[in-house]
C-alpha positions as CSV (number, residue, x, y, z in Angstrom):
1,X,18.7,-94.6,-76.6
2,X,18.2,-96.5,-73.6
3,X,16.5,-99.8,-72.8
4,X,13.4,-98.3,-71.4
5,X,12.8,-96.2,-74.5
6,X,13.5,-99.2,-77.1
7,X,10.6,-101.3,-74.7
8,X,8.4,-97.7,-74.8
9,X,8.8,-97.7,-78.7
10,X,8.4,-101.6,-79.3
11,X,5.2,-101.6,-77.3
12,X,4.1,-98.4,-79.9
13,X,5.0,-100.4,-82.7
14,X,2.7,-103.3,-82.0
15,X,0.3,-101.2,-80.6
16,X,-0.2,-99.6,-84.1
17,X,0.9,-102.1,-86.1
18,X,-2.7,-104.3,-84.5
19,X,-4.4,-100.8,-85.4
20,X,-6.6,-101.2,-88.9
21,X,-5.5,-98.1,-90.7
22,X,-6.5,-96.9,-94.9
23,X,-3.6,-96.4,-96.8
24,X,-4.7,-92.5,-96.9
25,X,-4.5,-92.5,-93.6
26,X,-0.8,-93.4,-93.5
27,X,0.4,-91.4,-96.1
28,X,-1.2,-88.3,-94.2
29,X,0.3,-89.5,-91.1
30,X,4.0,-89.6,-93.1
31,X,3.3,-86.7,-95.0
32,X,2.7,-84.4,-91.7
33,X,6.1,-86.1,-90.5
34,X,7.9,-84.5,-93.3
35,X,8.7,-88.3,-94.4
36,X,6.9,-88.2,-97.9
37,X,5.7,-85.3,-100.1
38,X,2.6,-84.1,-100.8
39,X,3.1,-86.2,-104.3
40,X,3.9,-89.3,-102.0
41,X,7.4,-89.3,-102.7
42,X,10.1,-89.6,-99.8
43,X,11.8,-86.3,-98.6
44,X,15.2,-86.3,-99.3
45,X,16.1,-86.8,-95.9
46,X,14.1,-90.3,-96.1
47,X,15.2,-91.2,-99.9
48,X,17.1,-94.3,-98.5
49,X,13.8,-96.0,-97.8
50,X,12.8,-96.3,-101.3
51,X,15.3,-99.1,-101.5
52,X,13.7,-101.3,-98.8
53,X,9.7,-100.3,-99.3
54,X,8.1,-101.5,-102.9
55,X,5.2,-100.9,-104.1
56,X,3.4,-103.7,-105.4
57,X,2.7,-104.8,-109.5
């Protein structure tokens, strides 16, 4: 990946991340990405991101 696309992609980032989204919203917008299920549960081409995202107690 070159360095224009990492700048293209870190301006994305914080451009969403300073967004206000509902949490239905994001788990439609991962769901269409084929990243969760429609049960909320990560694909299993995604399954090693259940080690770094918890869900809180």
């Amino acid at each position: 990946m070159g360095s224009n696309q990492i700048k293209l992609l870190l301006d994305l980032a914080k451009q969403i991340e300073s967004e206000p989204r509902k949490k239905a919203e994001i788990v439609e917008t991962l769901t269409a990405a084929k990243i969760l299920t429609p049960k909320g549960k990560f694909t299993s081409h995604y399954s090693n991101l259940r080690k770094v995202v918890a869900t809180p107690k």
